[in-house]
N, C-alpha and C positions, 0 to 999 in steps of 0.2 A: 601480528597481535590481534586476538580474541574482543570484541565489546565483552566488556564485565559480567556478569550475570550482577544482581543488585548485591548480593549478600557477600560477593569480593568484594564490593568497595565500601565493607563495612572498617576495615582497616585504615585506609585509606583516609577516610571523612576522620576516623579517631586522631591517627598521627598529624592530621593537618590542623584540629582545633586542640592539641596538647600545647600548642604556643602560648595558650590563655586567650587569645583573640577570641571576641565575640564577633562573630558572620553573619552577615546580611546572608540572608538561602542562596540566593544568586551566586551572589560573591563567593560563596562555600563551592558550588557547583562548579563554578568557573575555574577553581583553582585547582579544587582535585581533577577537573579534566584536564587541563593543560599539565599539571606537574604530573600525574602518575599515567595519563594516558596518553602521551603528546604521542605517541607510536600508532595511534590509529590511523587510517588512512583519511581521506578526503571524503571518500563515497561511505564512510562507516559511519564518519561526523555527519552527515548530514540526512542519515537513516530515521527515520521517524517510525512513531507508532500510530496505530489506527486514528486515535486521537489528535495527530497531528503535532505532537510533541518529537525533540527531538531524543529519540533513546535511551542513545548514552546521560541524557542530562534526567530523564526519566528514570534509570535507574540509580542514577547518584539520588538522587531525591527520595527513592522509594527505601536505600540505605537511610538515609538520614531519621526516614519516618520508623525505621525499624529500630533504629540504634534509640531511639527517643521513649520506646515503648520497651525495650530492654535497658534503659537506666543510665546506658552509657553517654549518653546529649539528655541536653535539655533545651526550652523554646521560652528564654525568658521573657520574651518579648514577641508581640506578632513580626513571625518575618526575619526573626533574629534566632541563632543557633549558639551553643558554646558548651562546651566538655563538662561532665559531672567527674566528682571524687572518682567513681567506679571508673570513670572512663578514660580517667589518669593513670591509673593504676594498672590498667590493662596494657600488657604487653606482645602480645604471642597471636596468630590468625584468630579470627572469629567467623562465624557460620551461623544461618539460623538453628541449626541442631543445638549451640552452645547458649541459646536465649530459650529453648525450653519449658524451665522452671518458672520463665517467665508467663502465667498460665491468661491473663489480658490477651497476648500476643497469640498464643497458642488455642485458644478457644475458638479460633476461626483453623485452623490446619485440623483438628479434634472434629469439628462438625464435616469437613470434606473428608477427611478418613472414611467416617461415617456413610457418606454417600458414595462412596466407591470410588475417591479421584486418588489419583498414586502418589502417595507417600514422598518417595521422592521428588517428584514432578513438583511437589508442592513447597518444599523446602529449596530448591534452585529457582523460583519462577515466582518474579512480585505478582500480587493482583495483575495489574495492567498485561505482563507478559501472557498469564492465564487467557484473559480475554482477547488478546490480540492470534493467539494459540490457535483459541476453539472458532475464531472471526474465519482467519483464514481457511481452516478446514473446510467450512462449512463452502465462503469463496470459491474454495479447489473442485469441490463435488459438484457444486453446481454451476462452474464450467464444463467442467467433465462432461454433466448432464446435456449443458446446452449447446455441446461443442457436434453432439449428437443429431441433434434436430434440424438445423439446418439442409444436410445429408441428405433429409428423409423426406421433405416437401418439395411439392412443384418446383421445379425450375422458374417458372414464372412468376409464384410467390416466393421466391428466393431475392428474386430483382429487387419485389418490393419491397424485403425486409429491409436490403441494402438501404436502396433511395430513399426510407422510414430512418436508419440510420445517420446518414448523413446529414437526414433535416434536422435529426435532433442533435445532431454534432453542432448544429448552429449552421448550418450552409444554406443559400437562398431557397428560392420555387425552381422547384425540380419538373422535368418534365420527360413522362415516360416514352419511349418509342413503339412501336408498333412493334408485334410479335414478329413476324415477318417482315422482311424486308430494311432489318434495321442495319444490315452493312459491319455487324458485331456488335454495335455499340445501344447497351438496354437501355438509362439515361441518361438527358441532361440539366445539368444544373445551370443555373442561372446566379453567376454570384452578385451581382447587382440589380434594383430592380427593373433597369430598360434591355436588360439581358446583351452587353455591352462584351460580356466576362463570362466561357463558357467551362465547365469542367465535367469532360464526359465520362461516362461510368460504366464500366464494363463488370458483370457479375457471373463468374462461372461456378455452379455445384455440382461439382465431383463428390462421386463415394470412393473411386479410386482413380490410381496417376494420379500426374501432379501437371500443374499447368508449362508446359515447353515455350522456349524462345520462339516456335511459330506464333504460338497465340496473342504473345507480347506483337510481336510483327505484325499477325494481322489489324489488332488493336488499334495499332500505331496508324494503316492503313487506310481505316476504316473514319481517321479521326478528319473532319473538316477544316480547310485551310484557316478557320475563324478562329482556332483555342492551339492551347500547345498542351494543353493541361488532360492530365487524364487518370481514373483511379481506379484499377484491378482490383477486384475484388471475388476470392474462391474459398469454399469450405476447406480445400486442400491446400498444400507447397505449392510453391514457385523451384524447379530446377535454377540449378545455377545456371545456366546460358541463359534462363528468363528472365535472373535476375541480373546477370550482367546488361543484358538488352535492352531493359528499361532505366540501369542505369546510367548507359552511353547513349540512349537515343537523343535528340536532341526535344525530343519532347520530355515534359516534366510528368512522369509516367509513378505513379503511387502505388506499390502492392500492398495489399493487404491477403496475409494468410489465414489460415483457421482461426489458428491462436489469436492470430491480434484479435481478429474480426469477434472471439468472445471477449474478448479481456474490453473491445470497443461496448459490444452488446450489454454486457455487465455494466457498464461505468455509467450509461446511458438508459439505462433502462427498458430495452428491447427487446420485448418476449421474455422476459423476471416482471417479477412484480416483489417488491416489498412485503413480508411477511411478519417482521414484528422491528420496534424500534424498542431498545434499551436504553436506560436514562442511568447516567451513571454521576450519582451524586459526591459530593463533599462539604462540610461544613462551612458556613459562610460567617468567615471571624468580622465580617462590618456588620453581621446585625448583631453581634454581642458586645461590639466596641459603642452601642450606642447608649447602653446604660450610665 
């Protein structure tokens, strides 16, 4: 089973308030997902949008607000939902193509026409999916981009991207090794402050191969009898024997690949910068309840 697009669970929200019941939002949300989607899995329920919202309850809601501006609900009360005449009466699928006429609703799909966004794109896709759409896009490219860069500078300034990394991951005072002579390992962390607790840091930049189960080995090797703790880290793969090797050593051996190591650079802000913040508003019904 599929999560909904919003405009299938316009059916749904109608046949559930034809009871006459009047629905707290929640309690509306609640009920259409358990009765009509109990078939989603575990990892679909718990899917969120950029927002932080979860999904599925996001696009039950963005039905509701769509059926509300096509006639068929109404919001007699902050908070409170319940079926119109129109929405009794209605028997057969419904779609945003079938609300149309309704020209309130439609005079935002008419101005993105306008601006060259697809037609249909826009009629399957609530606001919120739009933006979560064009969110990610832009996310994907500038991974892409920065999955790049890495690659391409020093070895040396590679180390320190890492240990810049990690600091801001939240990990103690790091401390770099000597270029030479460091026995594999570029640095180490200190996860307490009497340096009690050590987690050493291994960084290798490849443009090409992948890192092999020697490297894990010598790694492992290289690590002093003080830590068992240690954390790989390459612009490129780990072959499976590397990654088997670090996961039977008896040290507590962390790889990090390309992918992770941008998807970590992204989340963290290292080497991105912030380029614009969007504010995405809604009506605030407490400052009109105060009249």
């Amino acid at each position: 089973m599929e999560i909904p697009k919003f405009d299938e669970t316009f059916i749904t929200i109608i046949e559930i308030l034809k009871t006459g019941k009047v629905y707290k939002a929640r309690e509306l949300i609640e009920e259409v997902r358990t009765k009509y989607y109990s078939g989603l899995t575990e990892e679909q329920l718990k899917q969120k949008t950029k927002s932080g919202d979860l999904l599925i309850d996001n696009r039950i809601a963005w039905g509701k607000s769509y059926l509300k501006k096509g006639g068929y609900v109404s919001f007699p009360e902050r908070g409170l939902v319940q079926i119109t005449e129109r929405g009794k009466n209605h028997s057969s699928n419904l779609s945003v193509r079938d609300l149309e006429n309704e020209s309130t609703l439609f005079d935002f799909y008419k101005q993105e026409q306008q601006n060259g966004i697809e037609e249909n794109k826009i009629v399957i896709s609530s606001p919120q999916d739009l933006i979560d759409e064009g969110f990610n896009r832009i996310e994907s490219d500038v991974k892409n981009e920065l999955l790049l860069k890495p690659k391409k500078i020093d070895p040396y300034f590679f180390e320190k991207v890492v240990l810049k990394l990690l600091n801001k991951m939240g990990y103690g005072e790091f401390i770099e090794t000597s270029k030479s002579g460091d026995g594999g390992i570029d640095g180490i962390i200190n996860e307490d402050k009497l340096g009690l607790d050590k987690i050493y840091i291994q960084a290798k930049r490849f443009n090409e191969g992948k890192v092999r189960e020697k490297d894990i080995r010598n790694f492992i090797g290289a690590m002093s009898g003080d830590t068992n703790k240690g954390v790989f880290v390459t612009t490129s793969e780990f072959d499976a024997k590397a990654v088997e090797k670090a996961r039977s050593a008896h040290h507590n051996i962390i790889c990090i690949d390309g992918k992770k190591l941008v998807t970590l650079m992204y989340e963290f802000n290292v080497g991105i910068q912030i380029k614009t913040n969007y504010e995405i508003k809604q009506v605030d019904e407490d400052f009109f309840d105060e009249q």
